[in-house]
N, C-alpha and C positions, 0 to 999 in steps of 0.2 A: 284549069281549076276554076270553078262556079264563083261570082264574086262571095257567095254566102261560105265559101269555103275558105277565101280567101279572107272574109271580117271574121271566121272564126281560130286562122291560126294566127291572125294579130292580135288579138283577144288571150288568147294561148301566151303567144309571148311578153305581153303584159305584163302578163300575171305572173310570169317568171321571173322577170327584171325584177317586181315589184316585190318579193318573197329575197330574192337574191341581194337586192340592195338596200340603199338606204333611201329614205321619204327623203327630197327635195322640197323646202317649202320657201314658197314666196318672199321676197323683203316685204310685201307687201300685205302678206295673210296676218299679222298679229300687229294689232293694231295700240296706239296708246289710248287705254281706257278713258284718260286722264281724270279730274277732280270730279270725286264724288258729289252730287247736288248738297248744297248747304242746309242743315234742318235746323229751324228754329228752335229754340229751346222757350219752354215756358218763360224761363226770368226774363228773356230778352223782349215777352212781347207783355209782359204784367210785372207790374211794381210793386204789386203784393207778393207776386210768386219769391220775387227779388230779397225783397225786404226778408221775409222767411228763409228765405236759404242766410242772407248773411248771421241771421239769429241763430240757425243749426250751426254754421262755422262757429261763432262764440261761444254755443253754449258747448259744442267737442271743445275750446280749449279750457273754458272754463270746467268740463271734468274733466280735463287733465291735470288741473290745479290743482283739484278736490284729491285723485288720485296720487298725487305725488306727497301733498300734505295728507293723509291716510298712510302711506308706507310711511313717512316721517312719524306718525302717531303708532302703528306695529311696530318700528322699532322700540320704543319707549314702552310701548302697553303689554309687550309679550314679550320680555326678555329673555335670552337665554339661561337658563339654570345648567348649573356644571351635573353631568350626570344624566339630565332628564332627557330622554329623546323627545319627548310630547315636545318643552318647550322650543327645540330647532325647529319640529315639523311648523309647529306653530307659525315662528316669529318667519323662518324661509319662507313660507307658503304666503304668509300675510304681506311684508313684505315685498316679493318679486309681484306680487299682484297688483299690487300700489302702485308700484314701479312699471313692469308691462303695461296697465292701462293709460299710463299718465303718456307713455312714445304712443302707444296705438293711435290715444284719440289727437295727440297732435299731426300725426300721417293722414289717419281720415280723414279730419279737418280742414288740413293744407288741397288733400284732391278733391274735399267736395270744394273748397275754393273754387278749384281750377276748375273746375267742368261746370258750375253752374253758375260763377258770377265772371271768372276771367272771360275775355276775348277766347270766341272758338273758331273765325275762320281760319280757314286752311291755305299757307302760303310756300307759295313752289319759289326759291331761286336760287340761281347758277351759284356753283360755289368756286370764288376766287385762291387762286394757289397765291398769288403776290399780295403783295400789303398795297392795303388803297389808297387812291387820293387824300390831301388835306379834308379835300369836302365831303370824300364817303367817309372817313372817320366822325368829320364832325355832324354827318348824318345819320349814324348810328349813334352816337350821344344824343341825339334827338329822337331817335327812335327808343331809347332805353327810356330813355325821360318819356314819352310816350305811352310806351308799356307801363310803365310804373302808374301811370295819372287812369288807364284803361282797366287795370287789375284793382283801382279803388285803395292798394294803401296806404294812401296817404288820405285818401277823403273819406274810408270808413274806419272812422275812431274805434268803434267798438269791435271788429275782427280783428283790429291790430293791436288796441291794449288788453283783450284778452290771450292775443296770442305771444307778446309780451312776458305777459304773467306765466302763460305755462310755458314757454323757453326757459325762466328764470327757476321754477320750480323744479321741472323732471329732472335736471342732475344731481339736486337735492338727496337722493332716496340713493343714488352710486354715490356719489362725496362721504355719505355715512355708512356706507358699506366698506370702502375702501379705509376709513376712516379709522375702522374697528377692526381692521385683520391682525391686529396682536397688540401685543401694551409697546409704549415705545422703548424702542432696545436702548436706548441711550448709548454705552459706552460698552453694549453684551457683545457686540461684535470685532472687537478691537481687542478682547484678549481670550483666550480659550482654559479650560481646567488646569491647562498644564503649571506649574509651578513647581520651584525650587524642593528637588526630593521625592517629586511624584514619580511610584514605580510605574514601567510602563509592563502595560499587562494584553494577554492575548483575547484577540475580538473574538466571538463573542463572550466568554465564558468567564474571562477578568482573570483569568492566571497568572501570578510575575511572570516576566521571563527571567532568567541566568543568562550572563556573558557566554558561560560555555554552555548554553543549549541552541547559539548560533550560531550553525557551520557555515562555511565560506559556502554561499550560492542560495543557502536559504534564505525566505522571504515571510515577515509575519506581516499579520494585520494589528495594527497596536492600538488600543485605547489605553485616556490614562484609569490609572486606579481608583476605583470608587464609582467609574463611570456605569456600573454593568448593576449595580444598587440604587441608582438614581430611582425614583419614582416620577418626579414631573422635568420636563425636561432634556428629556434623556437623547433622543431624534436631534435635537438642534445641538446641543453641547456636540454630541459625537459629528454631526457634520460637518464643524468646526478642528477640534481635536483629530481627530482620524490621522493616524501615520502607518506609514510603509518604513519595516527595517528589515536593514541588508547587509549581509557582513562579504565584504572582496578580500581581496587581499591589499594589505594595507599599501604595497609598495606602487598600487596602481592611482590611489587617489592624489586627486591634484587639489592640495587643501591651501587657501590663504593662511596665511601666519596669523591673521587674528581668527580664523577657525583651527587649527590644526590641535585643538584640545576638545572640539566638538564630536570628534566620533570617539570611541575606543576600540583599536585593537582590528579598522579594518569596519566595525559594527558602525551605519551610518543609519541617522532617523529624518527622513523627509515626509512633510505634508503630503495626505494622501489627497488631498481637495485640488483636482486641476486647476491653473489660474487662468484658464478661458472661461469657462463659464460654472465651473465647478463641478466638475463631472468627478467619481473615482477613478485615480489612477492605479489601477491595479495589477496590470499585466508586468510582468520582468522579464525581460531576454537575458540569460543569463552569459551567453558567449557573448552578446556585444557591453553588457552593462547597461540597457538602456530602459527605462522606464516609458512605456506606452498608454495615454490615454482613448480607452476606445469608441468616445461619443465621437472624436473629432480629429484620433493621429496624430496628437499633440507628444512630441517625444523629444526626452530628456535625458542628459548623460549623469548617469549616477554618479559615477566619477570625478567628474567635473562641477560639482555643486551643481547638481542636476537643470544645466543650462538648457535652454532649449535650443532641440538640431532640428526639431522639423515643426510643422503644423500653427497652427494661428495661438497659441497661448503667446503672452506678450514676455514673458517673467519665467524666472525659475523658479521651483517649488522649492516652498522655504524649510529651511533645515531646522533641527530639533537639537539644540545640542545635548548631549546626555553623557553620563559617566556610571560608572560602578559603586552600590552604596558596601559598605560593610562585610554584606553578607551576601557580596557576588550577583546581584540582582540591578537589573539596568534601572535609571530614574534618569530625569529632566535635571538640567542643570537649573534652567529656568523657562520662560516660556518663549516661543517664536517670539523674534524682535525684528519679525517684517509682517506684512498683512499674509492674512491667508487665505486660499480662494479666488475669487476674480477678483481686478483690479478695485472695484467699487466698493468691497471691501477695505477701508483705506485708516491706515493709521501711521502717525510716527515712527523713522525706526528708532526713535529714544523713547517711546513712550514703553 
């Protein structure tokens, strides 16, 4: 074979190896770039450029102040009117505006800081897994204190009591939004509609029920009476109120001696408000007895003062005691005398 025959089927095999396998590359072929060249910045080589940027920093917090006392004046200047959709668009729109501008221009602010008056080189080092020496500790305290004296604030008054003023402001415009999410309940959560004599009637439509239109295994949704008339209010009373009634057979319930006059006849009325976080408890297994909450598998034995057997509710749902008035029709004896709903709901059980 001609040597040119021979560099052409090394050539050949090459290219075969090289299709067939994998590229091999050097430790030495990629190299570390390392630090990009340092570029000056206007402020660093002019004290006018300087002095400018700190005045752009103040004057973004200074409009954040203006914007935050602005959504303080939209609340006040555009009030809601009950009815009027104009004045939510109004007051919402004016409002978050006031509010959005007042964080923006503090974030702005804070990065035009950083990029045109803080320290910009760029510092490479090793990162320690142990805790340091005395004296790298108290090198770093020296270095923080450093930082601090390089970043200007403590020596520029004016970035820092404007920025001050607008930290102090922008929560202003949430503190009165939060402020204003309902009149205060005082004492509306501590007791429900229910009361001495109130029939309990079916959700939605407000129907009494009758002792005997509860057959053993059935399950109503109960509200009390009057509820289904309500005009204002109605959503929160029933969140509160809302019961689950279930008639077993009487010889299965395990009743304490100071309830064993709370159901009739087998007919039991527990809080339909889970007491995890208030979810409805709606679902009933009828062959075990057990009442199921579906946000979270919260499950309770009807039977049993509906204790809980499974899931994170801390409590059992509280019972309704109830009797028969006159004319065969279920009513409240009187109202829950434990909290109803999640634990934070919290009242006396004497009150």
């Amino acid at each position: 074979m001609s040597d040119k025959s021979k560099s052409l089927a090394k050539a050949e095999d090459a290219e075969h190896d090289y299709s067939a396998g994998l590229a091999v590359i050097a430790p030495d072929a990629v190299k570390d770039p390392g630090m990009e060249p340092h570029r000056v910045r206007m402020t660093d080589k002019s004290e006018a450029h300087e002095k400018r940027a700190a005045r752009q920093v103040a004057a973004l917090f200074l409009f954040s102040i203006v914007s935050s006392a602005f959504a303080l004046y939209a609340y006040f200047a555009f009030p809601i009117v009950e009815g009027s959709n104009a004045s939510v668009r109004d007051n919402t729109l004016l409002l978050g505006l006031g509010a959005a501008f007042g964080m923006l221009a503090i974030g702005i602010g804070a990065v035009h800081w950083a990029k045109t008056l803080m320290p910009d080189a760029e510092v490479s080092e090793a990162r320690h897994q142990t805790r340091g020496s005395e004296e790298t500790r108290a090198r770093a305290i020296e270095i923080i204190d450093l930082a601090n004296k390089e970043s200007g604030f403590s020596r520029r008054k004016l970035i820092r009591r404007s920025l001050y003023g607008a930290l102090a402001f922008f929560p202003l415009p949430g503190i009165l939004v939060f402020a204003d999410l309902g009149p205060n309940p005082e004492d509306s959560l501590k007791h429900t509609m229910w009361k001495k004599g109130t029939r309990l009637t079916r959700d939605p439509d407000g129907k009494p029920i009758k002792a005997s239109d509860v057959t053993i295994g059935s399950v109503f949704h109960v509200i009390p009476e009057g509820l289904a008339e309500l005009e204002h209010h109605k959503l929160e009373e029933k969140a509160k109120a809302a019961v689950l009634l279930v008639r077993v057979d009487p010889t299965i319930l395990k009743e304490s001696a100071e309830r064993k006059d709370w159901s009739y006849d087998g007919i039991v009325a527990y809080s339909k408000i889970c007491t995890h976080v208030g979810c409805p408890v709606a679902l009933y297994e009828q062959q075990t007895h057990h009442l199921l909450c579906p946000c979270h598998q919260s499950t309770f034995d009807l039977t049993d003062a509906c204790k809980v057997i499974f899931g994170p509710a801390s409590r059992p749902l509280p019972q309704l005691p109830i009797a028969v008035d006159a004319e065969g029709y279920l009513v409240a004896q009187d109202d829950f005398n434990e909290p109803v709903g999640p634990s934070f709901w919290e009242r006396s059980v004497n009150e």
